[in-house]
C-alpha positions as CSV (number, residue, x, y, z in Angstrom):
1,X,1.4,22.3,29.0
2,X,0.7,24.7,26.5
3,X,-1.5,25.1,23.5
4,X,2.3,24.9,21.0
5,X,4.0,22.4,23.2
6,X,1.1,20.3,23.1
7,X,0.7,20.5,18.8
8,X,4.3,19.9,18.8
9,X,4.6,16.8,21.2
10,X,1.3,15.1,19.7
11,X,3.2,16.3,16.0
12,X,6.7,14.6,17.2
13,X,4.6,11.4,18.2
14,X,2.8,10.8,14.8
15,X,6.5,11.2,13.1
16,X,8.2,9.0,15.7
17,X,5.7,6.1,14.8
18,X,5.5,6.9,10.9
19,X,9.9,6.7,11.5
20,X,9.2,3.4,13.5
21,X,7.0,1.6,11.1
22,X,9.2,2.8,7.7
23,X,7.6,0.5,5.2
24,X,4.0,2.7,5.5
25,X,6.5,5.5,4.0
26,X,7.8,3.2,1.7
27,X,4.7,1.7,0.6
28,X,3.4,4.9,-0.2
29,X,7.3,5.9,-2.5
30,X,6.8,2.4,-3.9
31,X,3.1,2.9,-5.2
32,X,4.0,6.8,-6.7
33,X,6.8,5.1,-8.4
34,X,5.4,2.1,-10.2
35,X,2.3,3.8,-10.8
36,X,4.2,6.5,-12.6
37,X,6.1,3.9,-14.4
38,X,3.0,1.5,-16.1
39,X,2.4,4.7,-18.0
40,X,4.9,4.6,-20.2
41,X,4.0,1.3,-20.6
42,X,0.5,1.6,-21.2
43,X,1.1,4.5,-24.0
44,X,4.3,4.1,-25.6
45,X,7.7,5.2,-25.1
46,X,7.4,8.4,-27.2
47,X,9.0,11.5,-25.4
48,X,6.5,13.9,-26.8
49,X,3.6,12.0,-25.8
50,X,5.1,11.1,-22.2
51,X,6.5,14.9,-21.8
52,X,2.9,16.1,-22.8
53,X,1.0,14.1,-19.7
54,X,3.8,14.1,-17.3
55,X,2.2,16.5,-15.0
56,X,-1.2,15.2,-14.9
57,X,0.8,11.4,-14.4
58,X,2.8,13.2,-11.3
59,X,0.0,14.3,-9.6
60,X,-2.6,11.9,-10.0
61,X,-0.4,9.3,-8.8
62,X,0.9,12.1,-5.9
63,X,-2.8,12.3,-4.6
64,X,-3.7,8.3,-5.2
65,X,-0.1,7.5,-3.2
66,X,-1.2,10.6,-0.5
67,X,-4.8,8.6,0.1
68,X,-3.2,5.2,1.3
69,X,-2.0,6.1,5.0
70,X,-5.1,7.8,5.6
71,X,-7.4,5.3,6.7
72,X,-5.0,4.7,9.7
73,X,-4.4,8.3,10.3
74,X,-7.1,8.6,13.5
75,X,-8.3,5.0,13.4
76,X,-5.5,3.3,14.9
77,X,-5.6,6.2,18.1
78,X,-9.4,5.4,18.1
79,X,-8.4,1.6,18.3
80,X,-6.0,1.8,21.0
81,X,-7.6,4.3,22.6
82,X,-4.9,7.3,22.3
83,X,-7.5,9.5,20.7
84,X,-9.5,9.8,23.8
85,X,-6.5,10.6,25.8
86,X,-5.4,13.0,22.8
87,X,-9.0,15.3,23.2
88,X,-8.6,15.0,26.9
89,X,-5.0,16.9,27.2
90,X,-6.0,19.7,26.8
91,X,-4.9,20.5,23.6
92,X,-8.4,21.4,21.3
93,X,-9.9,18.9,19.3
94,X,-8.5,21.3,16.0
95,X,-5.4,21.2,17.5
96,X,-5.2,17.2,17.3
97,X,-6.4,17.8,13.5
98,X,-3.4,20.1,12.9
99,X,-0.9,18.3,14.2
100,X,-2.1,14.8,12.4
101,X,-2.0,17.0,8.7
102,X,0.8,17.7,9.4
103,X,2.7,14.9,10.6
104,X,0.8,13.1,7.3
105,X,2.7,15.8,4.8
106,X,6.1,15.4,6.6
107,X,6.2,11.5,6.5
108,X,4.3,11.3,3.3
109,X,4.0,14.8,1.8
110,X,7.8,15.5,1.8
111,X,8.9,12.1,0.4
112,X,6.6,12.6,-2.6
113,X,7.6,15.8,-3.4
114,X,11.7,14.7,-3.6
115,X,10.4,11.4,-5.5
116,X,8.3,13.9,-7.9
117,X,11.6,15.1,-9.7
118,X,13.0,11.8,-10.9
119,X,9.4,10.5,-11.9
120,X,8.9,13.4,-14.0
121,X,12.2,13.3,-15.6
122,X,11.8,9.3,-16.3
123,X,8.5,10.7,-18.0
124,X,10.3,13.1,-20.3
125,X,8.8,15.8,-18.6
126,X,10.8,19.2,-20.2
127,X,13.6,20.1,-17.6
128,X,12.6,23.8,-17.3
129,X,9.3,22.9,-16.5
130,X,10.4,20.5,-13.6
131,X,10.8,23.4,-11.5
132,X,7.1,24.9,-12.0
133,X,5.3,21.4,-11.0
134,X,7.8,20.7,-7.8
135,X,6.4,24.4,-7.0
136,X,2.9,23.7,-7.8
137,X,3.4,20.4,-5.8
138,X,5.1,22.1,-2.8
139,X,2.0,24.4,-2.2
140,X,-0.4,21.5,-3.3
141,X,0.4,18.5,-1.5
142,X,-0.4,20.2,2.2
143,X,-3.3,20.4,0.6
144,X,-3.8,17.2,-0.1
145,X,-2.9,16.4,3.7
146,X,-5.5,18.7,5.3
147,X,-8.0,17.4,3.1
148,X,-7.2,14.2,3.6
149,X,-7.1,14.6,7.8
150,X,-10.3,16.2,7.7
151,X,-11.9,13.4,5.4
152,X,-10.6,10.8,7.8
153,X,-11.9,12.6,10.9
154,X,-15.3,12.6,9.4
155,X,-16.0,9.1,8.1
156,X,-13.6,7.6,11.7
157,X,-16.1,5.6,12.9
158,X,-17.9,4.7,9.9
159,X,-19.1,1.1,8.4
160,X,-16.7,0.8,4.8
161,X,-14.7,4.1,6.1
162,X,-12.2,3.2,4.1
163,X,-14.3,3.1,1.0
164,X,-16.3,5.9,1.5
165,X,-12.7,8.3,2.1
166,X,-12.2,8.6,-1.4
167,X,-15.3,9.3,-2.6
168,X,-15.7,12.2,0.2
169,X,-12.2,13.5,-0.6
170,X,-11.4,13.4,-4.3
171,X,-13.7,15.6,-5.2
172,X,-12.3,18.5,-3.1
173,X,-8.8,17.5,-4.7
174,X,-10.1,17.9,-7.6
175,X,-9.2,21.8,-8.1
176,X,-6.0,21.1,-6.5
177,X,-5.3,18.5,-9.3
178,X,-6.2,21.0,-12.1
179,X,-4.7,23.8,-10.8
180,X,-1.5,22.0,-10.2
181,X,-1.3,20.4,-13.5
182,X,-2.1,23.2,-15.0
183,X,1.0,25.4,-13.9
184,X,3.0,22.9,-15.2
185,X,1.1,22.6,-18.3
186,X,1.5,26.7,-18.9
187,X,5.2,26.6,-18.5
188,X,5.6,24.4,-20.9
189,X,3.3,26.2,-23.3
190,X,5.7,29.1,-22.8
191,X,2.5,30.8,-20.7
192,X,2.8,32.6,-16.8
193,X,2.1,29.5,-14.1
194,X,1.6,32.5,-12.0
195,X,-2.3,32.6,-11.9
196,X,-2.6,29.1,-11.0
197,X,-0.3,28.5,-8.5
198,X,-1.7,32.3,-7.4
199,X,-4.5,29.5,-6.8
200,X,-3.0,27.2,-5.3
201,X,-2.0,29.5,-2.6
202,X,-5.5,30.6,-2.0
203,X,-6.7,27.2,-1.6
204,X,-4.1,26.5,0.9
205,X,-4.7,29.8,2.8
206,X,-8.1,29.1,3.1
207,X,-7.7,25.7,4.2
208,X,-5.0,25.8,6.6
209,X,-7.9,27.2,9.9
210,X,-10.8,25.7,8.1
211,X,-9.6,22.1,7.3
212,X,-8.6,21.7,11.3
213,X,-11.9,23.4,12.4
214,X,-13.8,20.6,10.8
215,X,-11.6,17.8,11.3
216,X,-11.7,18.7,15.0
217,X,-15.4,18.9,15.0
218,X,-15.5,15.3,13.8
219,X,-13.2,13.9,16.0
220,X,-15.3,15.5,19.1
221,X,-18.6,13.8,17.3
222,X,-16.7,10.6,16.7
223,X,-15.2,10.7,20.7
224,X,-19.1,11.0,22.1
């Protein structure tokens, strides 16, 4: 088999199990949503206010709803064993990586994103601006998937894994968080969102060989 029908049949796999165990998916749509929602309850129903921090709501609670499936996202192939049959088909090690960030942003990504729109307007998020923060999310939430893989890869294996993920992680989603919000912010402001999702595309650029690279490197490390 080769090199793309190999990253293709491991990437159908991961969506055919994320499809046959749903409520992962709809764990995730279920904590964006009533995260997003105990804001206004915390703060106050006033539009300004609400409409002022709706970005940085949307995509805090984006990135917090992104880190749930994570922890499972190599260790149940280590468990079973898959992830030693995986590294052995011949497919590389960044391959595997690839294929796993991706399958996380289609079953977890994707959802978000459409879910993103209503939170934001049940925030009274201005609807002109709507438009600038689905874009910044669209080129920010693979990002949040390859960082995420590669995260996972690293600490698979690891005593506490699970708590020491979002410590390795958020601070790499940090810029992606600022820059993000901060389109969104600018369009509202009547500014350009231009430079930062300009950003935004850089970081993804940059990420897209480098996350796998390292995330493959891990899983050989983890595998030995």
């Amino acid at each position: 088999m080769t090199a793309p029908r190999a990253f293709f049949a491991v990437l159908a796999r991961d969506v055919r199990l994320s499809v046959r165990h749903g409520a992962d998916t709809l764990a995730t749509l279920l904590f964006f949503l009533v995260a997003a929602s105990l804001f206004p309850l915390a703060i106050g129903p006033a539009p300004e206010t609400l409409g002022r921090i709706a970005p940085g709501v949307v995509w805090v609670c984006a990135l917090l709803a992104a880190l749930l499936p994570l922890d499972r996202l190599f260790g149940a192939d280590q468990e079973d064993g898959s992830l030693d049959l995986l590294l052995l088909s011949g497919l590389p090690a960044f391959g595997i990586a690839a294929a796993k960030a991706a399958a996380h942003w289609l079953v977890t990504g994707v959802p978000l994103l459409l879910a993103a729109g209503p939170a934001a307007i049940m925030l009274r998020m201005q609807e002109d601006t709507v438009p600038v923060l689905l874009l910044g999310l669209l080129l920010g939430s693979p990002l949040l998937s390859l960082f995420g893989s590669m995260g996972a890869a690293i600490v698979l294996g690891a005593r506490r894994g699970g708590v020491l993920l979002p410590l390795l992680i958020l601070p790499l989603m940090t810029p992606v968080l600022i820059f993000g919000v901060g389109a969104a912010d600018a369009a509202a402001t009547g500014l350009s969102p231009r430079p930062n999702l300009l950003l935004l595309g850089a970081m993804l650029a940059a990420a897209l060989p480098l996350c796998p690279i390292a995330a493959g490197a891990a899983l050989r490390a983890a595998a030995e």
